[in-house]
KEMAR-811683 format. One record per residue (C-alpha): residue in one letter; chain; z, y, x. Coordinates in steps of 0.25 Angstrom, whole numbers, always signed. Each point is the difference from the previous one (the first is absolute). Layout:
<recs>
+------+------+-------+-------+-------+
: code : unit :    zz :    yy :    xx :
+------+------+-------+-------+-------+
:    a :    A :     Z :     Y :     X :
...
+------+------+-------+-------+-------+
</recs>
This chain:
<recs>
+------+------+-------+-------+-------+
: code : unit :    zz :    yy :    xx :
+------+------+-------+-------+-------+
:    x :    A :   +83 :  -315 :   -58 :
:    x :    A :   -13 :    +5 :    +4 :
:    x :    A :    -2 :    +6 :   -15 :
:    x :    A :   +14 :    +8 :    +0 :
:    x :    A :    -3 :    +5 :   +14 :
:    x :    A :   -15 :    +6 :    -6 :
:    x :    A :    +7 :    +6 :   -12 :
:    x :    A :    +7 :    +6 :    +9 :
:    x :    A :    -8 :    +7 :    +8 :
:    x :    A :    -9 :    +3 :   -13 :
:    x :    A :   +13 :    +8 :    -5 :
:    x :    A :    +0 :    +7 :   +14 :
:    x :    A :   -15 :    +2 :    +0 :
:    x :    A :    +2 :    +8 :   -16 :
:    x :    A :   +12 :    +7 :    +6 :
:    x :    A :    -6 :    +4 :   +12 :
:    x :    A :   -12 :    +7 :    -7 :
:    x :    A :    +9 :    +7 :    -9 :
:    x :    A :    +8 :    +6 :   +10 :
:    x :    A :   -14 :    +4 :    +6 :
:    x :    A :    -6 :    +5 :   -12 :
:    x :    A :   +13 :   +10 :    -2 :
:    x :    A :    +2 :    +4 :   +13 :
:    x :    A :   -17 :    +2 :    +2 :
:    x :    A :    +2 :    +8 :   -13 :
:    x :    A :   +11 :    +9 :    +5 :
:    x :    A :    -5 :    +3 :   +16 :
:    x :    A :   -14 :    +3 :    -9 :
:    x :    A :    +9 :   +11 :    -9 :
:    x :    A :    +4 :    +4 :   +12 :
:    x :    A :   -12 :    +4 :    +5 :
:    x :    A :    -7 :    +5 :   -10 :
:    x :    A :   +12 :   +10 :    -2 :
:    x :    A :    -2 :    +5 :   +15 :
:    x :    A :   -16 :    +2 :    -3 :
:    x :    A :    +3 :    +6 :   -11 :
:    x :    A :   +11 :   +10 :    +6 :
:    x :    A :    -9 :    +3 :   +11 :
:    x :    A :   -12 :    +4 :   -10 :
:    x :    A :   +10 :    +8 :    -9 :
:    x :    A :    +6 :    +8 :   +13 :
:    x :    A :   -14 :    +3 :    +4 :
:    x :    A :    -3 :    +3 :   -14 :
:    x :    A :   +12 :   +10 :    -2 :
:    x :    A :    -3 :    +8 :   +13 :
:    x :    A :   -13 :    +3 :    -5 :
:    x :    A :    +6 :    +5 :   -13 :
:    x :    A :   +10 :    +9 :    +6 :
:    x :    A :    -9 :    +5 :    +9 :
:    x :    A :   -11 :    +5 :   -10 :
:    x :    A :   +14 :    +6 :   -12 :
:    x :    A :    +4 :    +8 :   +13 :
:    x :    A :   -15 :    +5 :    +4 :
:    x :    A :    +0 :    +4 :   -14 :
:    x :    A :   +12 :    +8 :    +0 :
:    x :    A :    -2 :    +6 :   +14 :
:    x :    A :   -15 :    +4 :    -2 :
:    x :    A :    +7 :    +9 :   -14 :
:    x :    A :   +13 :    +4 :    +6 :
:    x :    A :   -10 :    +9 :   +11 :
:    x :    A :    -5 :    +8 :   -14 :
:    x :    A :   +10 :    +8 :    -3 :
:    x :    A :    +3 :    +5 :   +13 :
:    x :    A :   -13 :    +5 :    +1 :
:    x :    A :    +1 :    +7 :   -14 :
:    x :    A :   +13 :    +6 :    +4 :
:    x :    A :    -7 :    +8 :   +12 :
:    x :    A :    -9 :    +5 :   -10 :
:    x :    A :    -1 :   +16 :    -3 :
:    x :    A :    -4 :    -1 :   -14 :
:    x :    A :   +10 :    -8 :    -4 :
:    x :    A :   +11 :    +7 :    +5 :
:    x :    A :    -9 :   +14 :    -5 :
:    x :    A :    +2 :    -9 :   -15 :
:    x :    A :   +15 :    -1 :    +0 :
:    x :    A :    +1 :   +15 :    +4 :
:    x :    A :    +7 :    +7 :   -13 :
:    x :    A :   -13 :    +8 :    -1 :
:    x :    A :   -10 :    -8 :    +2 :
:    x :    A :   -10 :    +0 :   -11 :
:    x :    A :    -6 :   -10 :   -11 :
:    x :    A :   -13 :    +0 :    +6 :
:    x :    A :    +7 :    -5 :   +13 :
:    x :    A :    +7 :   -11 :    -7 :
:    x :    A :   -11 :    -4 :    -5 :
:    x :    A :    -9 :    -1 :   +12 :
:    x :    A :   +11 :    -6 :    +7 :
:    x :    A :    +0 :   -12 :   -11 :
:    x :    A :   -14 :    -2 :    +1 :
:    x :    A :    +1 :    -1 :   +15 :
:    x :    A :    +9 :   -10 :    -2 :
:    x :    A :    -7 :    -9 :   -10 :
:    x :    A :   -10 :    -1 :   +12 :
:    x :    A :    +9 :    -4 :    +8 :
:    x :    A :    +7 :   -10 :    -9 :
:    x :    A :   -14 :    -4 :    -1 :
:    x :    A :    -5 :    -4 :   +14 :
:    x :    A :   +14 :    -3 :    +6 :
:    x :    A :    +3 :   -10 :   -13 :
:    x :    A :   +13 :    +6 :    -3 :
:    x :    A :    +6 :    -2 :   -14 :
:    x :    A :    +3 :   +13 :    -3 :
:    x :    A :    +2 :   +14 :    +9 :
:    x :    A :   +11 :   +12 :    -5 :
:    x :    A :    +6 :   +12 :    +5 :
:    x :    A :   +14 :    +2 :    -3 :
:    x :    A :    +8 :   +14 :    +1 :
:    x :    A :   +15 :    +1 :    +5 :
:    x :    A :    +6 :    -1 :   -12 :
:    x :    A :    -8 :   -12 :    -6 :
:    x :    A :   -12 :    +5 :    -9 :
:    x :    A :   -13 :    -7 :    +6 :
:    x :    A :   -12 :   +12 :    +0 :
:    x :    A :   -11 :    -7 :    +4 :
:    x :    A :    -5 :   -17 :    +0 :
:    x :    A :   -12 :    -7 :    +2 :
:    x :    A :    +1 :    -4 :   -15 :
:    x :    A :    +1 :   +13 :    -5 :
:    x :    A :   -15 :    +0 :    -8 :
:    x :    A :    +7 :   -14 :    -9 :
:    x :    A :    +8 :    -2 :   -11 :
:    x :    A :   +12 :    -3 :    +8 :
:    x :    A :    +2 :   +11 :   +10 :
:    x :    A :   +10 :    +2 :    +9 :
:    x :    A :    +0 :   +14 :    +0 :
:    x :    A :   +11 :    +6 :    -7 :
:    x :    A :    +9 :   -12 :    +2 :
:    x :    A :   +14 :    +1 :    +5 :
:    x :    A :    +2 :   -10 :   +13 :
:    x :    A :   +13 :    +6 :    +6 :
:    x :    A :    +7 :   -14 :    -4 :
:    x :    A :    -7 :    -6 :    +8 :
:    x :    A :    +6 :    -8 :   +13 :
:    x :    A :   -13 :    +4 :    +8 :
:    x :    A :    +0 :   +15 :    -5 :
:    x :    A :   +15 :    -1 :    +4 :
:    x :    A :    -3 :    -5 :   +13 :
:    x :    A :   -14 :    +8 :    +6 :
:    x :    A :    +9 :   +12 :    -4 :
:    x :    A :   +12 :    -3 :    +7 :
:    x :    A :    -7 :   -10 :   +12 :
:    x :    A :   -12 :    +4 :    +0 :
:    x :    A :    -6 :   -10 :    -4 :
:    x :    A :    +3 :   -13 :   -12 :
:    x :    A :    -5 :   -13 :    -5 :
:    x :    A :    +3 :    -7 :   -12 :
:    x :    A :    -6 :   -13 :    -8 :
:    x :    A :    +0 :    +3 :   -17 :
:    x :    A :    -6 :    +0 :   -12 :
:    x :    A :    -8 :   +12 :    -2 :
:    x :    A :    +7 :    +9 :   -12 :
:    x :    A :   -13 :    +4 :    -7 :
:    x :    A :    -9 :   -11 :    +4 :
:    x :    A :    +7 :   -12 :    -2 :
:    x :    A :    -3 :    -6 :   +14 :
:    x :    A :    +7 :    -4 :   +11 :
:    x :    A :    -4 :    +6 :   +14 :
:    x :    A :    +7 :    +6 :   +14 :
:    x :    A :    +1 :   +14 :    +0 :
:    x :    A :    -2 :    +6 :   +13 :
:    x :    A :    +5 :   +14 :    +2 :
:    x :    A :    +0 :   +12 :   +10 :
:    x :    A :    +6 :   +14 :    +0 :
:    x :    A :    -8 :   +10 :    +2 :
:    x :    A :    +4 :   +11 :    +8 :
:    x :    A :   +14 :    +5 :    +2 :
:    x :    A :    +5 :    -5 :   -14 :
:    x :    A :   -15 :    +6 :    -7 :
:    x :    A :    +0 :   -13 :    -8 :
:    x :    A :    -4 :   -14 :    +1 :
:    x :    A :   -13 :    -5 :    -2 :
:    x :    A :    +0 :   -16 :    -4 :
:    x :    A :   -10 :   -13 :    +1 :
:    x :    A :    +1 :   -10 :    -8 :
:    x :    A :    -3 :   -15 :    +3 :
:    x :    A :    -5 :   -11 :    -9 :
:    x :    A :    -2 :   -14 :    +5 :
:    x :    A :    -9 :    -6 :   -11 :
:    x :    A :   -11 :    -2 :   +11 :
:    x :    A :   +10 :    -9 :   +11 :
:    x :    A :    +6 :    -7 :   -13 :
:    x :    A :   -15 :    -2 :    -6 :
:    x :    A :    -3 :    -8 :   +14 :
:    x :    A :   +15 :    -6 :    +2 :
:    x :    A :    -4 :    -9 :   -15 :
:    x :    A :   -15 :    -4 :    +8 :
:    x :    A :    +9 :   -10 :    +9 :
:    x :    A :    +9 :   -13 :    -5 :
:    x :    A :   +13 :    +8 :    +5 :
:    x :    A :    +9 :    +7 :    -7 :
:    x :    A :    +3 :   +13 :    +6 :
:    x :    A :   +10 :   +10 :    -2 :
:    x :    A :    +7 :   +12 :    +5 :
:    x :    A :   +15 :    +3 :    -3 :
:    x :    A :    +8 :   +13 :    +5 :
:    x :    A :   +15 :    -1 :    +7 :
:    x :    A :    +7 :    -3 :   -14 :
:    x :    A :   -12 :   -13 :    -3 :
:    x :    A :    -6 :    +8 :   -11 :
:    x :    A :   -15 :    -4 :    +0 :
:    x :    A :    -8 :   +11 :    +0 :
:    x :    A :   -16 :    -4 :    +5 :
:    x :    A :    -3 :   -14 :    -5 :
:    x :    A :   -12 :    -9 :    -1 :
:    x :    A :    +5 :    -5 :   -13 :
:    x :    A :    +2 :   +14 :    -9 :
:    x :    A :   +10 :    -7 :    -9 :
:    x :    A :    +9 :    -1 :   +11 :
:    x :    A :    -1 :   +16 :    +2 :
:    x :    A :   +15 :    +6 :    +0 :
:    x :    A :    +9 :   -14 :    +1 :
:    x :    A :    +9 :    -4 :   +10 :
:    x :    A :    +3 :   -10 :    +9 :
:    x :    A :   +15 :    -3 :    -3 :
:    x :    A :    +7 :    +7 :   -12 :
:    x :    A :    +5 :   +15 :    +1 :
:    x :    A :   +13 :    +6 :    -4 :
:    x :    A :    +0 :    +9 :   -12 :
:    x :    A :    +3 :   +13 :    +9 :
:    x :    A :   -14 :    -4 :    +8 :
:    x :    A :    -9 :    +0 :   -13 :
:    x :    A :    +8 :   +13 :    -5 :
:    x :    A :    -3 :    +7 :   +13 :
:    x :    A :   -14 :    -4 :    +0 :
:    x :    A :    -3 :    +3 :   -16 :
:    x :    A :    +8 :   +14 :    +2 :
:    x :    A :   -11 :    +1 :   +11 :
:    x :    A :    -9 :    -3 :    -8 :
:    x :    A :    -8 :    -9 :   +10 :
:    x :    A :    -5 :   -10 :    -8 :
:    x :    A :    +2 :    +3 :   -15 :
:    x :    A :    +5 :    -8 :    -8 :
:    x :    A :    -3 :   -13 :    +7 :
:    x :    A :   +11 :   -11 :    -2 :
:    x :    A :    +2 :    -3 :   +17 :
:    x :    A :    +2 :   -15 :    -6 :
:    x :    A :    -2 :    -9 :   +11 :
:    x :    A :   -10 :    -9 :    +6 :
:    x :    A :    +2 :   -15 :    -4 :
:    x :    A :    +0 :    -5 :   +12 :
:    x :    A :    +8 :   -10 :    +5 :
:    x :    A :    +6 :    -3 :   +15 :
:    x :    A :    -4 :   -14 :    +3 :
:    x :    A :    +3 :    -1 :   +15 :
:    x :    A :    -4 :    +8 :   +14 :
:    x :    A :   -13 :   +10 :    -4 :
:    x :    A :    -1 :    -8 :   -13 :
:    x :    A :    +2 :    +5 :   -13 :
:    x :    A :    -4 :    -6 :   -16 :
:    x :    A :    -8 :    +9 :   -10 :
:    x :    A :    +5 :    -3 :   -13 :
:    x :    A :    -9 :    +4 :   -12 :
:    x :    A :    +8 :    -2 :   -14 :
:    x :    A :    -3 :   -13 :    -4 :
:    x :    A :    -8 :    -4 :   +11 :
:    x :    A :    +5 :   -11 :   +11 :
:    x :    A :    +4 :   +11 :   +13 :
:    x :    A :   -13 :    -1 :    +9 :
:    x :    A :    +6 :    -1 :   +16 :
:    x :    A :    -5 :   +13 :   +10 :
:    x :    A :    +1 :    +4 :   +13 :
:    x :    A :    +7 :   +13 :    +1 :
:    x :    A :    -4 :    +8 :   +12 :
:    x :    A :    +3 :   +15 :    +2 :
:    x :    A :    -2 :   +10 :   +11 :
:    x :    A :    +4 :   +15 :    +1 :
:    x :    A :    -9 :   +11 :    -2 :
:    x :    A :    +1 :   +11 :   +10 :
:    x :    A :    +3 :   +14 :    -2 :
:    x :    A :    +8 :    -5 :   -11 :
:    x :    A :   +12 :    -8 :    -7 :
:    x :    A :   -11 :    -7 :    -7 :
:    x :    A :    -2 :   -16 :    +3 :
:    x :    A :   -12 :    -6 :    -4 :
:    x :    A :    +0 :   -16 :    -5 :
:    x :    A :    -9 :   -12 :    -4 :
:    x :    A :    +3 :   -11 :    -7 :
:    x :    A :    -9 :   -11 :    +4 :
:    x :    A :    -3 :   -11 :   -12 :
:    x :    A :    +5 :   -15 :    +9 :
:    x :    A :    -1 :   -10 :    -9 :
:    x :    A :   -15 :    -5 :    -1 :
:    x :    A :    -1 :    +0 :   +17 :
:    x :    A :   +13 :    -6 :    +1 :
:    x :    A :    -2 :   -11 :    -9 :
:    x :    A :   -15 :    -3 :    +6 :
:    x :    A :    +7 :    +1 :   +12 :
:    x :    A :   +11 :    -9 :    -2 :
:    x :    A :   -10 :   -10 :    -8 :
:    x :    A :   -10 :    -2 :   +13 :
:    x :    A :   +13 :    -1 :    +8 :
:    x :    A :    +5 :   -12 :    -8 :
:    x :    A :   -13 :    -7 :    +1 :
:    x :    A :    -1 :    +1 :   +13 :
:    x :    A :   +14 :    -7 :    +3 :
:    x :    A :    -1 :    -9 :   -11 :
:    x :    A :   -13 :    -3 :    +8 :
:    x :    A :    +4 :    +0 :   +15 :
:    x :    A :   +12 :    -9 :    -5 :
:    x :    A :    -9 :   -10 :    -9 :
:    x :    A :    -6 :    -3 :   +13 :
:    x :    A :   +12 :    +0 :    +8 :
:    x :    A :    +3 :   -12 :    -9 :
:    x :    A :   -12 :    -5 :    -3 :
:    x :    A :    -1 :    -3 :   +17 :
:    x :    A :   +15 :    -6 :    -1 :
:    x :    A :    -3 :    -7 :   -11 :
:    x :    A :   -12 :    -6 :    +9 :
:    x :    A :    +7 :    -4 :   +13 :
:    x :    A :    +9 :    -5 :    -7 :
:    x :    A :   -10 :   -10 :    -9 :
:    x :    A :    -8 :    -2 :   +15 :
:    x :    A :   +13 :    -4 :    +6 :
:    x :    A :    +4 :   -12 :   -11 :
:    x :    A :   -15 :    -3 :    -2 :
:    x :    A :    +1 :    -2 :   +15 :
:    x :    A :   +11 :    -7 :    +2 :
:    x :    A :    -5 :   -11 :   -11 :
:    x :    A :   -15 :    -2 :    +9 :
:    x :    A :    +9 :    -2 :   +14 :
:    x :    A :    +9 :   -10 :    -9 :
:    x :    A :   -14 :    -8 :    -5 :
:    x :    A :    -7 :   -11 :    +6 :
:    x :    A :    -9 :    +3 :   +14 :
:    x :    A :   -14 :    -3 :    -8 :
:    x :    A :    +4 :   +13 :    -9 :
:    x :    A :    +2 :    +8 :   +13 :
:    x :    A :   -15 :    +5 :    +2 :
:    x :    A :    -1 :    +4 :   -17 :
:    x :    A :   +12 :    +6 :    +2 :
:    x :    A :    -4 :    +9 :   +12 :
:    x :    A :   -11 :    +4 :    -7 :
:    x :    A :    +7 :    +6 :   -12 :
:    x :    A :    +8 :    +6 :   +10 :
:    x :    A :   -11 :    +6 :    +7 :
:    x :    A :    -6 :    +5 :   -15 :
:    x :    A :   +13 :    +7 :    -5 :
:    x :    A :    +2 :    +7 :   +15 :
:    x :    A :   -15 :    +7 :    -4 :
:    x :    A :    +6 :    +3 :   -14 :
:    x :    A :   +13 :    +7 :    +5 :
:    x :    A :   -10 :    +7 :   +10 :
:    x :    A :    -9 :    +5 :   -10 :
:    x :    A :   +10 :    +4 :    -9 :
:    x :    A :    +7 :    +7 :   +12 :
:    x :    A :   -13 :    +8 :    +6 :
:    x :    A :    +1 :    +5 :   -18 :
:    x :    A :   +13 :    +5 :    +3 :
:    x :    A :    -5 :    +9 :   +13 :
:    x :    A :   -11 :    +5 :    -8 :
:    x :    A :   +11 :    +5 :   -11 :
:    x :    A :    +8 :    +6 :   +11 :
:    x :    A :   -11 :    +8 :    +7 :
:    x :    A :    -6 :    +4 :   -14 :
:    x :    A :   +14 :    +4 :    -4 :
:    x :    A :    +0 :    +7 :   +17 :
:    x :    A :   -13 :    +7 :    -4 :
:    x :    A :    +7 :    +5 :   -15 :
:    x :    A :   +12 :    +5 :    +6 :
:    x :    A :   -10 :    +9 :   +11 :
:    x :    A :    -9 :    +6 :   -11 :
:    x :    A :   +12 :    +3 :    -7 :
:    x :    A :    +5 :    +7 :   +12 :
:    x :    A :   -13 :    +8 :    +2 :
:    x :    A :    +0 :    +5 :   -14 :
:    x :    A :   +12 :    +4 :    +1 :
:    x :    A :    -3 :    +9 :   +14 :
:    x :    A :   -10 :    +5 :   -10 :
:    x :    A :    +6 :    +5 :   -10 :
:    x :    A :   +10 :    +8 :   +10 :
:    x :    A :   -11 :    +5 :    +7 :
:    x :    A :    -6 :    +7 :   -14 :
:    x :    A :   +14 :    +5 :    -3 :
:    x :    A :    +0 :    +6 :   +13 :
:    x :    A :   -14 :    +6 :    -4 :
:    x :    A :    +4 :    +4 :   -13 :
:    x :    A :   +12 :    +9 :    +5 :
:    x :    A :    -9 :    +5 :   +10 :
:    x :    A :    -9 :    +5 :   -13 :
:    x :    A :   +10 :    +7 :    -5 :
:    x :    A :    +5 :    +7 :   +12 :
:    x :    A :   -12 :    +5 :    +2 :
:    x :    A :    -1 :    +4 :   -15 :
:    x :    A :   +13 :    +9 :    +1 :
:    x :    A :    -5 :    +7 :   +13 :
:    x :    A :   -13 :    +5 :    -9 :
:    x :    A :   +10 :    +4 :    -9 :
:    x :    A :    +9 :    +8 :    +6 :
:    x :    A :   -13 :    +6 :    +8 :
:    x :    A :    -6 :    +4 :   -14 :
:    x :    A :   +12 :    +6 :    -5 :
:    x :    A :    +1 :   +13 :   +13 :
:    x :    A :   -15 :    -1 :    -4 :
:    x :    A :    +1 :    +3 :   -15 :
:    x :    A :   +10 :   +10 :    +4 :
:    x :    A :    -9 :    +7 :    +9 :
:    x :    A :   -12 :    +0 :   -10 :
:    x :    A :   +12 :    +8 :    -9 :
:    x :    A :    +3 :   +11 :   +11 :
:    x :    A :   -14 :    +2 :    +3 :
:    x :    A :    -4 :    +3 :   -14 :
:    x :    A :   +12 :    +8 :    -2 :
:    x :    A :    -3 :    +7 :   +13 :
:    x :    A :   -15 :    +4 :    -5 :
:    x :    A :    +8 :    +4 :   -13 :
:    x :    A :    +9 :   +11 :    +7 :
:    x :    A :    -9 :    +4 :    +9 :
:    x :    A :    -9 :    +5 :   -10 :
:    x :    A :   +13 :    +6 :    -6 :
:    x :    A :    +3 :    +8 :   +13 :
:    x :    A :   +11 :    -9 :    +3 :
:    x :    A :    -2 :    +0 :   +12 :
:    x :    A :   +16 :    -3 :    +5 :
:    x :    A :    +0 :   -14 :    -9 :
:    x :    A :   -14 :    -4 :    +3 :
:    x :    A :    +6 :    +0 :   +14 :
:    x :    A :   +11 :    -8 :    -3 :
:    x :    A :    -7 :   -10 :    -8 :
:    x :    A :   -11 :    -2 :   +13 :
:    x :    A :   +14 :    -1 :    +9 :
:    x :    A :    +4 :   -14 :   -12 :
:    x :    A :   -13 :    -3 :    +3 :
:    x :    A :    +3 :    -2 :   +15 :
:    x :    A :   +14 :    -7 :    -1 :
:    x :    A :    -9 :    -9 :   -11 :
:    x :    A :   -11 :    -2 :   +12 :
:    x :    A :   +12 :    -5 :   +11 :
:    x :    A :    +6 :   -10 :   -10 :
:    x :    A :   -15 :    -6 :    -1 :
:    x :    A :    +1 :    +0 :   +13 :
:    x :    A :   +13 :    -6 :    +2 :
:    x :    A :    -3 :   -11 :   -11 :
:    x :    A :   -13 :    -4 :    +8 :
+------+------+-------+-------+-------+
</recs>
């Protein structure tokens, strides 16, 4: 009887420590999935916040250009060679300090007359841009924004555009984003950045450059190759996989699907989202691994003690049940297993408070590791304040040497309206400080 009865507890001990070891396994998933949502979230904020500092600090460039005399002296019927090419050369300097792809001046009709490129082999001068959904759009609106693959250059980019004037023309800025996709592939994140139809258009990864997030309709890629915004790029879509919540699976041909965390955000000032896909699988697993251990532990011991009262209670009973000349050994045995169990017990509160003391660094690091997010985006912040104070600057640098330029010319009636640019330039320094 006393046999069966210990089997029988053995088999509740074994499923006792099975049950803990998958249950520790999944509060420990659990977990490490909320860490690793919190880091991703922190992560994705940062990211969204330097793309739309990027974009604001050019989208101020071509309203500056637009307020400028020269450029709308260069779009005048009878403006001369010479002009346009001065003009050019101006704006190669400031493609130069500003970091802009490439700079162009666009008549009415479409013909470009001057770019910041003009001096290379693939000039925008003489090109015909009136098909463009920007050109269409400063015309019309006043101003227009599209994302596509440059026509001539081959590379994608945002072209920002502004009309000059009362329908003079439109002078245009492209963007390119090899610099934030440069430091997007420095962290362990995927990121990408996907318009209002989920067509990726900025990506850490260039080979996902122009592929969607869900199949499009034949109409769409018709629309967008008769657009001509990305050439002749497939639009294929991404392999990735819904696998529950924010999770998704990356397939890779014939490689097993690696499991991400899918987080995306919106970037503002546009229909733009912004997203990164956050490799789960190595911390889960640690995760889950030290999770197991831990219950398989806790409970090891849980019925190791059972397994102990239990051998004390029959040992026990059998000394009450002997003879009274064994009663004093027997005390004494007693007496040297209680110190046993209380050694063994002390062990165990020194595991618990070590395990106290883990849990508490754990926590410290991680107040840590907020507090240097918190840093980094104050970094940045202040990094897009000096540029949007060095952009009024470099403009101001432009109307004081233009100034010098027609003072010396006699023109005395646009050096005076250049110095009046250069007061509304001097107020928004001011306003920005």
């Amino acid at each position: 009887m006393r046999g069966a009865l210990q089997w029988l507890l053995l088999g509740l001990c074994v499923l006792a420590m099975l049950a803990a070891t998958w249950a520790g396994g999944r509060v420990a998933e659990r977990w490490a999935l909320a860490d690793l949502r919190r880091t991703a979230r922190a992560t994705l904020t940062i990211q969204a916040g330097a793309l739309h500092t990027e974009m604001q600090r050019q989208s101020a460039l071509p309203l500056a250009l637009a307020a400028d005399p020269e450029i709308a002296a260069v779009l005048r019927p009878d403006a001369g060679a010479g002009l346009a090419d001065r003009v050019s050369a101006r704006l190669a300097e400031v493609a130069g300090a500003t970091g802009a792809a490439v700079i162009y001046v666009i008549r009415p009709d479409g013909l470009t007359v001057a770019a910041s490129n003009a001096a290379s082999g693939r000039s925008f001068v003489g090109n015909n841009y009136a098909f463009r959904p920007y050109f269409r759009a400063a015309v019309a609106e006043g101003s227009g924004s599209q994302f596509a693959l440059g026509t001539v250059s081959g590379r994608p980019g945002l072209y920002l555009a502004r009309r000059v004037g009362e329908g003079v023309g439109v002078v245009v800025v492209k963007v390119e984003f090899d610099g934030v996709e440069a430091a997007w592939r420095e962290v362990r994140e995927r990121v990408l950045v996907t318009d209002a139809r989920g067509i990726v258009l900025v990506a850490s990864d260039p080979a996902w450059r122009f592929r969607t997030l869900a199949a499009l309709d034949a109409a769409a890629r018709d629309r967008s190759r008769e657009a001509l915004e990305f050439g002749d790029a497939p639009l294929d879509p991404l392999p990735l996989h819904p696998a529950g919540d924010d999770l998704v699976r990356l397939g890779r041909g014939a490689a097993p699907a690696q499991l991400m965390l899918m987080l995306d955000a919106p970037v503002r000032d546009t229909d733009w989202r912004i997203r990164t896909l956050t490799p789960i699988a190595a911390a889960v697993e640690r995760e889950r691994t030290q999770g197991r251990v831990i219950a398989l532990l806790a409970t090891g011991l849980v019925c190791l003690g059972l397994g102990t009262l239990i051998g004390r209670r029959a040992r026990t009973q059998a000394r009450l049940a002997e003879e009274g000349a064994r009663r004093i050994e027997l005390e004494a045995r007693v007496s040297e297993r209680t110190r046993e169990l209380s050694a063994a017990n002390d062990r165990l509160r020194e595991e618990i408070l070590e395990r106290a003391r883990s849990e508490a660094e754990r926590e410290r690091l991680g107040r840590e590791l907020a507090q240097a997010g918190r840093l980094a985006a104050l970094g940045q912040f202040a990094a897009s304040m000096a540029h949007e104070i060095n952009q009024p600057l470099a403009a101001i640098r432009s109307y004081a040497d233009n100034t010098g330029i027609l003072v010396r010319r006699g023109r005395v009636d646009d050096a005076a309206e250049n110095v009046a640019a250069i007061g509304r330039l001097v107020e928004r320094i001011g306003g920005l400080t």
